[in-house]
N, C-alpha and C positions, 0 to 999 in steps of 0.2 A: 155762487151757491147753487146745488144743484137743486132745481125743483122737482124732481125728483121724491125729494124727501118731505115735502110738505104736505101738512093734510090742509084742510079749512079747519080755522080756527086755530090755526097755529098763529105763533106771534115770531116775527121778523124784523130786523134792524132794514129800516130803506133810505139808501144815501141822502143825505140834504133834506129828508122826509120826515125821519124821526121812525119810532116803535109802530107797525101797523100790524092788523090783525087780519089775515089771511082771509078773502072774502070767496074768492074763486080761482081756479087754478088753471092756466094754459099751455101748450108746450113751450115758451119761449120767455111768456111774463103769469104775472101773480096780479090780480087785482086785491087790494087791501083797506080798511079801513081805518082810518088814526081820526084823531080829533078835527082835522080839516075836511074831515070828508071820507068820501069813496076815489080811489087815486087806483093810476096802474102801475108799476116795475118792470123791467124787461130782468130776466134773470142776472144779468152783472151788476146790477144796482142792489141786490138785495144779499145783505148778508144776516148768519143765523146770531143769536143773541147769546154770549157766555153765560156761563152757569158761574153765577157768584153767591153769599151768603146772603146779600139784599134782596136778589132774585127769586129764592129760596125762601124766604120769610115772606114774601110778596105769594105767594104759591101755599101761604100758609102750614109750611115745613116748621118744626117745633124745632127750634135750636138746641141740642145740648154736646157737652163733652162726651168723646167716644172713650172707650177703654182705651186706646191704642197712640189717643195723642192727636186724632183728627176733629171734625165735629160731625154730628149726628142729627141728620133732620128726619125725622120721622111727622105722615099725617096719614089719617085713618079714614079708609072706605071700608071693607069688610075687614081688613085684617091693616096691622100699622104695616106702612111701606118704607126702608130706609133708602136714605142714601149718603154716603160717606165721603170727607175728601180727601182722597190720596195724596201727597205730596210729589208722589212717583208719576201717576196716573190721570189725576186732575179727579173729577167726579166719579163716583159708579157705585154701581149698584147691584151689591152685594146678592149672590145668587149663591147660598148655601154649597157646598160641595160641588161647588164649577166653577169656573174662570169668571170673574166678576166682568159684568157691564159697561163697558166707559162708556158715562153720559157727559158731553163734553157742554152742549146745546143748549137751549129754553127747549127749540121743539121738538129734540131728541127725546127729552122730559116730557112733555108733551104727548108724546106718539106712545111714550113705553107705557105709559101711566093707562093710557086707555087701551091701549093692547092687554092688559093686563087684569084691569078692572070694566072695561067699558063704557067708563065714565069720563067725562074732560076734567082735566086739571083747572078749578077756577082760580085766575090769576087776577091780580088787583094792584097792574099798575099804575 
């Protein structure tokens, strides 16, 4: 995974380690924290977390049917945020009159979410 893409506070699958949550960031490893502790990763041990319908409802996303045949999780900071799942495309997030978003990730979700509102997504895994 690239660490690149990571903020603090993002959440990340870490080999043999389980779900940690992003504590500080290096060029090479991630320190993180899970239920065991404060731990480090070097970046080949850490890979990013799918975007599934559990995930989703964990992130407090409201489930419902879309018109079109997918499902719709929409949750509200100033205005409801959706996002849809393509069967073509995997996740994404519909951008009115443009190329919709593929959110593939947890902290792809994660990043957009606060780019967008400048809030963090609170998640309750």
């Amino acid at each position: 995974m690239n660490i690149s893409e990571l903020r603090i506070g993002n959440y990340v699958q870490v080999i043999h380690k389980g779900i940690g949550k992003v504590v500080a960031i290096f060029k090479d490893h991630i320190q993180f924290e899970n239920t065991l502790g404060i731990s480090q990763a070097e970046d080949t041990n850490i890979e990013p977390i799918p975007l599934t319908p559990d995930i989703l409802d964990k992130c407090g996303f409201e489930r419902g049917e879309a018109p079109w045949g997918g499902y719709l999780f929409s949750i509200s900071y100033e205005e409801k945020i959706r996002i849809v799942r393509d069967e073509m495309m995997g996740w994404t997030w519909p951008l009115y009159g443009t190329t919709p978003v593929i959110v593939r990730y947890l902290h792809q979700l994660q990043n957009l979410i606060h780019a967008l509102t400048g809030k963090e997504l609170e998640i309750n895994l």
